[in-house]
N, C-alpha and C positions, 0 to 999 in steps of 0.2 A: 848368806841372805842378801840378796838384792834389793835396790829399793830407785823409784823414778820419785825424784820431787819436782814441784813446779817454780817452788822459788826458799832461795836461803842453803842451796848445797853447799855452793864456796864456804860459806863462814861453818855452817853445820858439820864438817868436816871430822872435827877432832871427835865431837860429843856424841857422833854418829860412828867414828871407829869403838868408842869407849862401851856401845847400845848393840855391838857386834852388826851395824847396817853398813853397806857398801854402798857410796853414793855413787850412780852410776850417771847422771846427767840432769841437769837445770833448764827448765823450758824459760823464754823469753815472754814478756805482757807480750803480747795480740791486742791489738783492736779488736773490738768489740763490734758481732755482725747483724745481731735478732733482737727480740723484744721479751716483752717480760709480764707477769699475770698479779693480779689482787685477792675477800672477806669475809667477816663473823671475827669475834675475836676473844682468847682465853680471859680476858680480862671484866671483872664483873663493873668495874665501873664507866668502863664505853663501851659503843655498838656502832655497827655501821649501817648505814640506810643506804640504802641501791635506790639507783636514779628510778626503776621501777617500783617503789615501794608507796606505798599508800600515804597521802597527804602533799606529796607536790603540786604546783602549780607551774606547768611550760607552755607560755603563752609565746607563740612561735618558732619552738623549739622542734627538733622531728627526732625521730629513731634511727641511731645509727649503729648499722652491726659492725665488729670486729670479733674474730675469736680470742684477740688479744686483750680487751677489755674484762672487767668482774661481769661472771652472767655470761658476757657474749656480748653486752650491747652498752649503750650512752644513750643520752640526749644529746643533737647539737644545736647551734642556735646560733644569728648573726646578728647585726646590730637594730636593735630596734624589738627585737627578741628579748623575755626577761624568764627567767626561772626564779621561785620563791618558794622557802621550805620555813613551817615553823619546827624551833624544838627547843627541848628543855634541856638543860646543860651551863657547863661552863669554860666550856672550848667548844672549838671545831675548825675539821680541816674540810680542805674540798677538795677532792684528787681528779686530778681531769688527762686527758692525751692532750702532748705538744708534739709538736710536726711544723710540715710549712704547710699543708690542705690536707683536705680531705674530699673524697666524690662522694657524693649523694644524687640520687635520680641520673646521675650518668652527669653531673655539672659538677666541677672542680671549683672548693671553695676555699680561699685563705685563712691560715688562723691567725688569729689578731690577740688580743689582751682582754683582761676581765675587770669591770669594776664589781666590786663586793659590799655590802653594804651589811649591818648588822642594825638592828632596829633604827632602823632610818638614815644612820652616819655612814656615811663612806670610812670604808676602815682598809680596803686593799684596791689599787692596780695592779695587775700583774699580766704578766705576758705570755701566752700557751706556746710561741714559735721555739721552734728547733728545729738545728739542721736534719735532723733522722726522727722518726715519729719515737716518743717515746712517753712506753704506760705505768699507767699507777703512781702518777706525778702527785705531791702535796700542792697545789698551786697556790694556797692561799689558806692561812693558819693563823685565828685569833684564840688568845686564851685571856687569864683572869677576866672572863664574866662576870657579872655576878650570877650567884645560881639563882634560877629561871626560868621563865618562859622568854627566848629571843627569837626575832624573825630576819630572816636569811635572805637574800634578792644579790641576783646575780645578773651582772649587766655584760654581753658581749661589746667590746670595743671595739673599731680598726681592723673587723672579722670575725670568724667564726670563733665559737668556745665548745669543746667535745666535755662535756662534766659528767665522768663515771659515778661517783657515790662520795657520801660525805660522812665524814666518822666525828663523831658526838660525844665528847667526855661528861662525864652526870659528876663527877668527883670534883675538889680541888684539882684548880690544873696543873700543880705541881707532884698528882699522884698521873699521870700520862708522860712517860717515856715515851711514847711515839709522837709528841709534841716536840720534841729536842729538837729545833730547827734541821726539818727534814732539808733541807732547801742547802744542807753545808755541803762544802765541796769536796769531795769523795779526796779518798788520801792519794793518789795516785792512779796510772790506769789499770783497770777491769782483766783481772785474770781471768784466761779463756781456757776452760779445763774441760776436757771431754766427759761423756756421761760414763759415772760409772762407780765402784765403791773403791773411796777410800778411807783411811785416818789421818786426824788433825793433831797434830804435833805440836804443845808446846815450844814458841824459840828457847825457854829456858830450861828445856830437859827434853832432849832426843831419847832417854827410858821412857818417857810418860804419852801418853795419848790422851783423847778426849772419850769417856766413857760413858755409856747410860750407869744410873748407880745399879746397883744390886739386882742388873737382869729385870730391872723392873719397866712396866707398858703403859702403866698408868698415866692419864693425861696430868699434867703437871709434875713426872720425874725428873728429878734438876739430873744436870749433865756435870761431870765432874772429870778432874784428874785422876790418870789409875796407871801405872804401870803396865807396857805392854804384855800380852798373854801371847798364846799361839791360837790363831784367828778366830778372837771371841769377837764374834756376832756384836756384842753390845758395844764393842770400838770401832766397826767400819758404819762408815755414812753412805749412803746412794746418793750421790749429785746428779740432778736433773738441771741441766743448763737451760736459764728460762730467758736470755739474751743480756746484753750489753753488762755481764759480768757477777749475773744476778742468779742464784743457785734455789731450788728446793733441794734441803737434805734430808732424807732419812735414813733414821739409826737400818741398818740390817736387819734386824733381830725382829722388828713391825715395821712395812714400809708404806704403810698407810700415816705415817705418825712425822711429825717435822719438826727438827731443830727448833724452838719459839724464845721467842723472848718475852718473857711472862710477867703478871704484872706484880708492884713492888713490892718487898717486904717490908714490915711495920717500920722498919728500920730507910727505910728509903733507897733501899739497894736493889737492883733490878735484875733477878737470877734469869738463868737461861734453861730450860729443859726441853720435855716434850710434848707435844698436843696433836690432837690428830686436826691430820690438815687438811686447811680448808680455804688455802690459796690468798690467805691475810698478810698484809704485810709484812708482821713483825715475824713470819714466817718465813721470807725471804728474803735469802742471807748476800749482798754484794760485798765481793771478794775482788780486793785493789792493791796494787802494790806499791809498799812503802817507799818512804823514801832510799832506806837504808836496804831493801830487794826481799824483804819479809811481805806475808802477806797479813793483810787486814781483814776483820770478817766484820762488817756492821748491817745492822737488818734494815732493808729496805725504805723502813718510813722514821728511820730514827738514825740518818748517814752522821751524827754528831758523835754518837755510841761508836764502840768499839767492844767485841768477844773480849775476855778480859779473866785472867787467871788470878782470884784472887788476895789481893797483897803481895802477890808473887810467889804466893807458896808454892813448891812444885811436890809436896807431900800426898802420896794418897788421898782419895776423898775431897781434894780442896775443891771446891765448888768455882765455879764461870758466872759471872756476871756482866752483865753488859753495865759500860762506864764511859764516861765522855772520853772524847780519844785524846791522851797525852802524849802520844809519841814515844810511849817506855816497854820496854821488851816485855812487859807480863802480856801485852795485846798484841803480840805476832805471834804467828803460826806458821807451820812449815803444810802444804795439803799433798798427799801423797800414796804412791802404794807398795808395802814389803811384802 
């Protein structure tokens, strides 16, 4: 039995002769070449509002399409332009596209920075530029509100601001994992893995793989450890490369359904399973490599998170959860195919 992994063969070695897998070669990080997609969300105590959604105010602002955008489309807006959203809650983020411009009407306009205001105080500047456009950005992220009625106002600075949709927690803001300072810096560079099925391997057990449980479809099945079978459906994932290192996964078995990161358990542990997807963040998965040449899987709007086996059990049934990334082998993975 043969097997291609993308990262972690050298060291994989022993534990993968012991798993009767033959490693047969290790791909190098790639740079990173495309872009990447956004919402609705499994979690009952936030929601997200689309830049099109009923009760905004874009005084200046226009329609700007991308297919790369949630929907297809944004508002943009430059200085002297305001957008203003009420809502209830006690968080919220505001995901916008960074770049260096954008065209509209056939005129090239620069992007500049954002002031944010929350019932009257200014509470963010932040900046939309980067060097390569890139989507489904958190730009600007308050929490402990109080719960409420608050009002929202977005100020372009120094240029343009493209702001896709804003996502709204109604809970304590300590029950939103996608709050975990999206804005951290990825572990490493973005592995570039072609489209296609594989399994995700445990670093601490080349026997074990990542599983749906018991063949089950249902939206909210947690994803767990299982001993590899001979090619059960419910252990291979469909990677859809959605650019700069950023994956939609689904199980084989439903491919309407995506890896998620779901929301907490009473206990404050944040499981991972499955939901059918609908292009939300916590739905996709950026995949970076460590320092140590493991790979990291953390979901898009929550880069502090890290996929996470555990307490490190590598037993049957042990469940995945997403956990602040510490740097310890239960949050590497090997992604690959036998």
């Amino acid at each position: 039995m043969k097997a291609l992994f993308y990262f972690g063969a050298a060291r994989w070695a022993s534990s993968a002769a012991i798993a009767g897998i033959a490693i047969i070669g290790g791909l190098v990080a790639q740079p990173s070449r495309a872009l990447d997609a956004p919402p609705t969300t499994p979690s009952a105590s936030s929601s997200v509002v689309d830049d099109g959604a009923p009760g905004w105010t874009w005084s200046g602002f226009v329609d700007y399409e991308d297919s790369q955008l949630h929907g297809g489309s944004a508002h943009a807006g430059g200085p002297g332009n305001y957008a203003v959203y009420t809502f209830t809650g006690t968080s919220v983020d505001v995901y916008v596209m960074k770049g260096q411009s954008i065209a509209i009407d056939g005129r090239r306009h620069r992007l500049g920075s954002m002031q944010v205001s929350i019932d009257g105080h200014l509470k963010g500047d932040e900046s939309v530029r980067s060097d390569s456009p890139d989507y489904n950005v958190a730009g600007f992220s308050a929490s402990g509100l109080p719960s409420g009625i608050h009002v929202l106002k977005i100020d372009p600075q120094d240029g343009w601001v493209v702001v896709d949709y804003i996502r709204v927690n109604s809970g304590d803001s300590s029950d939103d994992p996608g709050r975990l300072d999206d804005k951290a810096a990825p572990a490493g560079p973005p592995v570039i893995i072609p489209e296609g099925n594989y399994r995700i391997y445990p670093r601490l057990s080349a026997a074990s793989t990542l599983d749906d449980k018991d063949w089950k479809t249902e939206n909210g099945t947690p994803l767990q450890l299982w001993k590899i079978g001979d090619h059960q459906k419910n252990q291979w994932f469909h990677l859809t490369p959605l650019g700069h290192g950023k994956y939609w996964m689904a199980p084989e078995q439903i491919p309407s359904r995506a890896m998620t990161m779901l929301a907490p358990n009473p206990d404050g542990s944040v499981p991972v399973g499955i939901w059918d997807y609908t292009e939300h963040p916590a739905q996709i998965w950026l995949i970076t490599q460590t320092d140590d040449g493991w790979c990291r899987l953390s979901p898009s709007n929550a880069k502090s998170l890290a996929l996470t086996v555990q307490r490190g059990n590598i037993s049957d049934g042990t469940p995945t959860l997403c956990e602040l990334w510490r740097m310890d082998a239960s949050q590497e993975w090997v992604v690959g195919i036998q």
